[in-house]
N, C-alpha and C positions, 0 to 999 in steps of 0.2 A: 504494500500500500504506500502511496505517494505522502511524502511529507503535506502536502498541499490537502492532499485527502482526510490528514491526520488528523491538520488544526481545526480544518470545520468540523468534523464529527464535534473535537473539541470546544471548537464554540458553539455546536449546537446543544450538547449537553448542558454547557453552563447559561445557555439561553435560556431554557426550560427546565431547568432545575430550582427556580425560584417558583412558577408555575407551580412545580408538581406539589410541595411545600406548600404552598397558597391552597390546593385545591385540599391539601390532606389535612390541613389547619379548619377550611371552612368546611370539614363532613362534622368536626367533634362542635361548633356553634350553634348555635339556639339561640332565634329572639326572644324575647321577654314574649311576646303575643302566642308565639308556638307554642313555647315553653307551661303555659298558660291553657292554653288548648289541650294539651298534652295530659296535663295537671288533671283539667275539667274528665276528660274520656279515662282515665288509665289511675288507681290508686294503690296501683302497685310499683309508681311511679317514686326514685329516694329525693330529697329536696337537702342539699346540702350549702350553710351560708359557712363559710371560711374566714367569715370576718373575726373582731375580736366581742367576748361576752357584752363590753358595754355598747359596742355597735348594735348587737342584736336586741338588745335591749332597749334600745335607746327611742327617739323621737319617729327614727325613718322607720321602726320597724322591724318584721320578718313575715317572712312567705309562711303561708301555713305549714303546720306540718314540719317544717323545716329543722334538722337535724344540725347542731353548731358544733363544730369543729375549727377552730382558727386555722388555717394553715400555718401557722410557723409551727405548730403541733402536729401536722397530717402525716409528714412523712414515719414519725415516732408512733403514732395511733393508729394508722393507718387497719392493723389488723383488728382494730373497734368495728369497721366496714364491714368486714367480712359475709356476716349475713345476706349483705347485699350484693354479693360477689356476683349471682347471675339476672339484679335487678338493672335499669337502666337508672341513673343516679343524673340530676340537673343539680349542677355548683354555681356558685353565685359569691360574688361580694359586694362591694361598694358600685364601685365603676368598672368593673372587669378584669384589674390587672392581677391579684392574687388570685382568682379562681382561674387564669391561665395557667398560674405555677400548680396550684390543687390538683387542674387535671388531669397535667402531665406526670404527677407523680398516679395521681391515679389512673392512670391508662399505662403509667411502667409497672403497676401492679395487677394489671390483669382485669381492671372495670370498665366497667360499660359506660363512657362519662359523657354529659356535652356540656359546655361553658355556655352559661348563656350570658351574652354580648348586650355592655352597658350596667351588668348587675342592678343590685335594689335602686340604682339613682335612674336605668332607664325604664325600669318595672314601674315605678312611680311614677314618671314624667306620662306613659300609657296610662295610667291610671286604671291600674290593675291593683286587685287587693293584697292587703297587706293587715300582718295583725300587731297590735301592738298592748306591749303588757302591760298599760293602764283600763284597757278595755275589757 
């Protein structure tokens, strides 16, 4: 094979190698609205917030049902999950950036996860329910 031949294979690889990344990233996300949908049809469905106790507690809220776990705890606790090993599990936080890290450890361990995109600040903004522990 020709040097010529080589580097385009080469640059075509790393052309779409961001792609495929992109595409394998948006299978594990969920909107708020799906996520939701989801919630309504299936109550076999885990609801996992990753935030911290007084997040969940606090003003914004939690999703029903919702299971807490912090993430800077998830990789150490991780085997708490277990049960839910063959459930489909929706993780969530504030605005989305810890339930990225949440679900990537929890997808190297074997779950069924999808992030859903924007967390409780875009759950809200839809005005989608939410429970809070003064209520």
């Amino acid at each position: 094979m020709s040097t010529k031949k080589i580097f385009t294979l080469i640059a075509i690889v790393l052309l779409l190698s961001p792609l495929y990344v992109f595409t394998q990233d948006s299978n594990i996300l969920i909107s708020p609205s799906d996520a939701h949908k989801l919630l309504q049809g299936d109550s076999t469905i885990v609801v996992l917030d990753v935030r911290t106790p007084a997040e969940f507690s606090s003003e914004t809220g939690h999703l029903a049902h919702a299971l807490l776990l912090p993430v800077q705890e998830l990789e150490q606790r991780v085997d708490e999950l277990q049960k839910y090993q063959q459930k489909l599990i929706i993780v969530y936080c504030r605005s989305g950036h810890r339930s990225t890290a949440a679900t990537e450890i929890l997808q190297k361990h074997g779950y069924n996860v999808r992030n859903m995109e924007g967390g409780i600040t875009r759950w809200i903004a839809e005005e989608l329910p939410v429970v809070k522990e003064n209520q």
